[in-house]
Backbone bond lengths (Angstrom), bond angles and torsions (degrees), N, CA, C in turn:
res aa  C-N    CA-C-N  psi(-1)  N-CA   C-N-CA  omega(-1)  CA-C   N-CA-C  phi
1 X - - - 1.431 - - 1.537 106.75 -
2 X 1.599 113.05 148.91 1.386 87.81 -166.71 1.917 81.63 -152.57
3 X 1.244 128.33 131.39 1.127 167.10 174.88 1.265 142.24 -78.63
4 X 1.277 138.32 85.66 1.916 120.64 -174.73 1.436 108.61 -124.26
5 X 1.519 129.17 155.01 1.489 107.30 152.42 1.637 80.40 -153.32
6 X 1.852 92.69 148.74 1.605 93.80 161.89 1.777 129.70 -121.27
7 X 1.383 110.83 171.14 0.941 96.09 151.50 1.679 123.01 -157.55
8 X 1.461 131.90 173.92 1.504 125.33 -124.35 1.668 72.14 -112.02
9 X 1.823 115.90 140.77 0.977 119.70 -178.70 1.436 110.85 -103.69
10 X 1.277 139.80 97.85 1.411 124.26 -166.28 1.266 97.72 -116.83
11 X 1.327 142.79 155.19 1.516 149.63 173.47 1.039 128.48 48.42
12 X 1.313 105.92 9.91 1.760 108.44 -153.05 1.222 119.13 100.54
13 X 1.168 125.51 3.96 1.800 136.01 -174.23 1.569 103.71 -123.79
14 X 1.378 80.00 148.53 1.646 94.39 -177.94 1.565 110.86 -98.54
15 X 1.179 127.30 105.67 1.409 111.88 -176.49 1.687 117.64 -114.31
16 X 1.242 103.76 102.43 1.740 106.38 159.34 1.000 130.44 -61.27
17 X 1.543 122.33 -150.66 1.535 125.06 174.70 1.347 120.82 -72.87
18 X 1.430 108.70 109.47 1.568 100.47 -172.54 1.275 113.03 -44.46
19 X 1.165 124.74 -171.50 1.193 169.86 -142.14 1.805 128.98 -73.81
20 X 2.348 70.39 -89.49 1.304 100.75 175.71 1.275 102.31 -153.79
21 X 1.730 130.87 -150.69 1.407 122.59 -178.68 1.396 93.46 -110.81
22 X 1.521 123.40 10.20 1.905 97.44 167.90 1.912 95.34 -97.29
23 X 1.212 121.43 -35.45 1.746 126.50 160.59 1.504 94.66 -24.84
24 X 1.476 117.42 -96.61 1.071 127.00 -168.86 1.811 115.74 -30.21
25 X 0.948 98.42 -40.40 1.941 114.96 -162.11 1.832 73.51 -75.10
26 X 1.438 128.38 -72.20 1.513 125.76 -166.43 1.531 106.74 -29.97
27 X 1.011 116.62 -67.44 1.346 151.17 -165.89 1.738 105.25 -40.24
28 X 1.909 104.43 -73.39 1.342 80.40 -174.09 1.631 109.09 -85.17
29 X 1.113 116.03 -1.01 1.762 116.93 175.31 1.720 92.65 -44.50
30 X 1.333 98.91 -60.88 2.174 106.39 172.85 1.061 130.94 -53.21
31 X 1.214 101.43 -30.97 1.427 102.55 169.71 1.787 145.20 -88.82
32 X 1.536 91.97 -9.75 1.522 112.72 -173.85 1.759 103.31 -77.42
33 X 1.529 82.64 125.44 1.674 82.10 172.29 1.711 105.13 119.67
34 X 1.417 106.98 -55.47 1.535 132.90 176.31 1.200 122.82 -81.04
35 X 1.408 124.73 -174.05 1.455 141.53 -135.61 1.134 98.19 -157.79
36 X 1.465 109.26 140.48 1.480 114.32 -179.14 1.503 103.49 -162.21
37 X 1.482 100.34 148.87 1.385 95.84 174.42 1.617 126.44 -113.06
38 X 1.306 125.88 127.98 1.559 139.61 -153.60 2.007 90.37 -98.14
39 X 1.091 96.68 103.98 1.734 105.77 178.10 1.926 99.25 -99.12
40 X 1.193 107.90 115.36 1.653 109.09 158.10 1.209 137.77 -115.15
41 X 1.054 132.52 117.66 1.241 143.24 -159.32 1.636 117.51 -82.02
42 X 1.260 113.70 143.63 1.598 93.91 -155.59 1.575 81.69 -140.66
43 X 1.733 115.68 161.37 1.313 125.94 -179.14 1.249 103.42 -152.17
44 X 1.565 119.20 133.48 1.627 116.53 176.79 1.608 94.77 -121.95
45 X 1.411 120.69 93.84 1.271 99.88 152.06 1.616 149.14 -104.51
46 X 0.926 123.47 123.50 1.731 127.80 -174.43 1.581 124.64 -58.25
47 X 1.227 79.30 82.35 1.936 80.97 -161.50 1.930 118.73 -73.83
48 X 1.445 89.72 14.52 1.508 89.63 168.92 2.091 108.83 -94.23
49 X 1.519 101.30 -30.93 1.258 98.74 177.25 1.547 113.61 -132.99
50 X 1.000 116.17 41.63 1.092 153.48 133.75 2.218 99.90 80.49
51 X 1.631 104.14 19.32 1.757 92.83 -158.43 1.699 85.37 -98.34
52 X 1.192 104.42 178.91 1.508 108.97 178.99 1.612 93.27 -148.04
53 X 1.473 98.53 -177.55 1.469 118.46 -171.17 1.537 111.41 -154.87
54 X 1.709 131.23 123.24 1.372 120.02 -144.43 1.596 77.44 -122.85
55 X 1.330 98.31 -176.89 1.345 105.24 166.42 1.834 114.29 174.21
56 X 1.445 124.58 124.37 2.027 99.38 161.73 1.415 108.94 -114.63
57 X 1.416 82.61 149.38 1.480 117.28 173.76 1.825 105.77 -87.91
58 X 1.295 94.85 144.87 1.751 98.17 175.47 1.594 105.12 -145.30
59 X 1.006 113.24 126.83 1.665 122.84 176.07 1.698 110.34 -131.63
60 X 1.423 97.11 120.79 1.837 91.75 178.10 1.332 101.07 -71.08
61 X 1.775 106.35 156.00 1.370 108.24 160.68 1.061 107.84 -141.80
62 X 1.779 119.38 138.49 1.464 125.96 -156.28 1.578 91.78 -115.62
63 X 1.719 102.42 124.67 1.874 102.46 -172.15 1.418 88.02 -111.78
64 X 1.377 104.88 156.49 1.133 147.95 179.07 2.059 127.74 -57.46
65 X 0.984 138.30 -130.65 1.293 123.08 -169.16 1.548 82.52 -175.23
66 X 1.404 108.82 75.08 1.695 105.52 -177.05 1.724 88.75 -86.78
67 X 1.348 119.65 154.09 1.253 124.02 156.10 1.891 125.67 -69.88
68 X 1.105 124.20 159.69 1.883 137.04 -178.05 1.514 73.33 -50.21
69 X 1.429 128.10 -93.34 1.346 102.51 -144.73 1.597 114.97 -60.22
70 X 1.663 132.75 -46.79 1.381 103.52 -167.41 1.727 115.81 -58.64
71 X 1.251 101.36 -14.84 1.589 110.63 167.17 1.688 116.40 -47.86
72 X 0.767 113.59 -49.66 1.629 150.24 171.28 1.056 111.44 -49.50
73 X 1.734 117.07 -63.64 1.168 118.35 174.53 1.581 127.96 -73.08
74 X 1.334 110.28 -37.19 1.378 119.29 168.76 2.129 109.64 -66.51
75 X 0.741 102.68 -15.98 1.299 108.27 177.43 1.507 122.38 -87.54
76 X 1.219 110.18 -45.30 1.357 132.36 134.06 1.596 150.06 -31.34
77 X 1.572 84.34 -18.78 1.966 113.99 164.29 1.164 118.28 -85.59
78 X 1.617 110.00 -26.43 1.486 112.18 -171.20 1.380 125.22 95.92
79 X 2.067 102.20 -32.62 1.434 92.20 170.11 1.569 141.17 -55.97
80 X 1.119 133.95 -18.66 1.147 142.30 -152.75 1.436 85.80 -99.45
81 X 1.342 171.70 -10.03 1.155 172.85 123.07 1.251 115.34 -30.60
82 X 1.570 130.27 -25.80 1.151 143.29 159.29 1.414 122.13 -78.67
83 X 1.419 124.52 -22.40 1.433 106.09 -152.79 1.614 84.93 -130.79
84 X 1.880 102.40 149.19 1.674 103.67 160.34 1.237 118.25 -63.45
85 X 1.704 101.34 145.85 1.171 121.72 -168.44 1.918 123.64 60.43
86 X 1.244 115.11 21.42 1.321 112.67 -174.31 1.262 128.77 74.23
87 X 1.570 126.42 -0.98 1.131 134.35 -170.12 1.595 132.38 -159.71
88 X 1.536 113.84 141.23 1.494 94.13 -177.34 1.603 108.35 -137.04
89 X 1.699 107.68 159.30 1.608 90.41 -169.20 1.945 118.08 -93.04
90 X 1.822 97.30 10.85 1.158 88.34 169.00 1.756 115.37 -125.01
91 X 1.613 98.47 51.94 1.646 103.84 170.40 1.524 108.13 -132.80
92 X 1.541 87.66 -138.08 1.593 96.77 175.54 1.493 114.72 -72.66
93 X 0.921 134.34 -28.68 1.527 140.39 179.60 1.270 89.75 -52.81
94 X 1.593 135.76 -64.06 1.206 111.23 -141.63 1.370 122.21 -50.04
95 X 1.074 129.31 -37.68 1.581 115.49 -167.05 1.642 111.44 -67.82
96 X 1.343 101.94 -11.40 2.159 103.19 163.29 1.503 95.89 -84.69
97 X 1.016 150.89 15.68 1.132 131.66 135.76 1.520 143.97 -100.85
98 X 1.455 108.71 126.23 1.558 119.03 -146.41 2.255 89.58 -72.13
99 X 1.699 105.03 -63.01 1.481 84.82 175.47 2.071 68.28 -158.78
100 X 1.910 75.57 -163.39 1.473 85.40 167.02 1.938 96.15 -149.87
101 X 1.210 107.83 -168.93 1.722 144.46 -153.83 1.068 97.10 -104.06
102 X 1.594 178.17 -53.68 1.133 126.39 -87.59 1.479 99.03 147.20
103 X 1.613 152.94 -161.91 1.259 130.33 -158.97 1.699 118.16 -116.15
104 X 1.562 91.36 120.01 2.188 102.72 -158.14 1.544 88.62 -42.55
105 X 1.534 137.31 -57.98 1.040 115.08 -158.04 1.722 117.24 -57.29
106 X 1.080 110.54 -31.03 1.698 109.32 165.94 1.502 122.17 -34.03
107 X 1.313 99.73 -39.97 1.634 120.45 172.75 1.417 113.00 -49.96
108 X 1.762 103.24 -64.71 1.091 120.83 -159.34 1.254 127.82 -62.77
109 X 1.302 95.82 -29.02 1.954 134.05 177.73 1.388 143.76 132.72
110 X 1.171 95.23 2.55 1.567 121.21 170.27 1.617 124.56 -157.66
111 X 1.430 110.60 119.53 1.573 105.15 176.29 1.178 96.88 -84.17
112 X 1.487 118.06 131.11 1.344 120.66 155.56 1.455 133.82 -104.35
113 X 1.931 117.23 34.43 1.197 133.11 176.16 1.815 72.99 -105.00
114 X 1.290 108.97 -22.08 1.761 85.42 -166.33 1.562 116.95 -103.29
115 X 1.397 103.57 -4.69 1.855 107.50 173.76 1.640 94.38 -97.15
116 X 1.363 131.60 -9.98 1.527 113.54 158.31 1.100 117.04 -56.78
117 X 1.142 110.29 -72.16 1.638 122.81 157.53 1.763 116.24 4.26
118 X 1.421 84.65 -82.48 1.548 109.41 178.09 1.723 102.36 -35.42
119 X 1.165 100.71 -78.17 1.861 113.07 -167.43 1.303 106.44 -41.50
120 X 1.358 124.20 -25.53 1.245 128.31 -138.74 1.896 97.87 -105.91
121 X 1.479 100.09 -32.16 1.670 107.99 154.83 1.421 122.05 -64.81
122 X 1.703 114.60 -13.08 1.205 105.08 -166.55 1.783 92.49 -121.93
123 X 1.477 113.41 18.23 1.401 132.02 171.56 1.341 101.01 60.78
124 X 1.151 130.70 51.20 1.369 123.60 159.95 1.712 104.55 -116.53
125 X 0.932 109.93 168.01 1.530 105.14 -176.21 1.361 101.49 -133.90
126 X 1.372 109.88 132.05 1.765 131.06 -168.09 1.759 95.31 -44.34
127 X 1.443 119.32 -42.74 1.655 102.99 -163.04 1.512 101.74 -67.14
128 X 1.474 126.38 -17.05 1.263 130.88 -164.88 1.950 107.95 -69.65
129 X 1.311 111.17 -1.34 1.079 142.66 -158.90 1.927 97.59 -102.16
130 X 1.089 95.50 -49.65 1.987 96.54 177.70 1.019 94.64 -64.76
131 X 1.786 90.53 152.48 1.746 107.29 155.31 1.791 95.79 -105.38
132 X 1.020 90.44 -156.38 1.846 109.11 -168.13 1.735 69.31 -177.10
133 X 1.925 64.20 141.23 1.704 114.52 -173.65 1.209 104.13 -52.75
């Protein structure tokens, strides 16, 4: 079984899924311009023998200089109510994001240089994971 959730590290604060849509609207008004770092937390557990293996992932991500209205408008989609930290790099946000640090799938919701890792403490090995046709 295997597990992630994140959330966007800005100032020293941990920020999840906002709120509401004036949260969200706060949020990236704060965030435009700046850098933040998206920490995800990852869990592999082996539910036949019951050990697991934890681990976080952290990737900076440097956002962009969206204007009040595309702020508005992206806020206005609804997505940002769904996702940690207000944003994701495979929707509408992306184009407010300038780049990031460290591994996109971390972003996305799972590093998978870092659940190899994981399996690999719990001696399984990621190809053990394919099927074939």
């Amino acid at each position: 079984m295997i597990g992630c959730d994140s959330v966007l590290e800005l100032d020293g604060e941990a920020l999840g899924k906002p709120a509401d849509a004036e949260e969200a609207t706060a949020r990236w008004k704060s965030m435009r311009g700046r850098a933040g770092t998206l920490q995800t937390g990852h869990c592999v557990w082996d539910t036949v023998t019951g050990r697991y293996a934890s681990a976080t992932a952290s990737t900076v991500v440097r956002f962009g200089d969206p204007t009040d209205a595309e702020i508005a408008a992206y806020v206005a989609s609804g997505e940002p109510l769904y996702v940690a930290g207000a944003f994701t790099l495979d929707g509408r946000s992306a184009p407010f994001i300038e780049g990031i640090d460290g591994d996109h799938g971390n972003v996305i919701g799972i590093s998978l240089p870092m659940l190899r890792r994981l399996l690999s403490q719990l001696h399984v090995s990621i190809t053990d994971l394919w099927t074939t046709p």
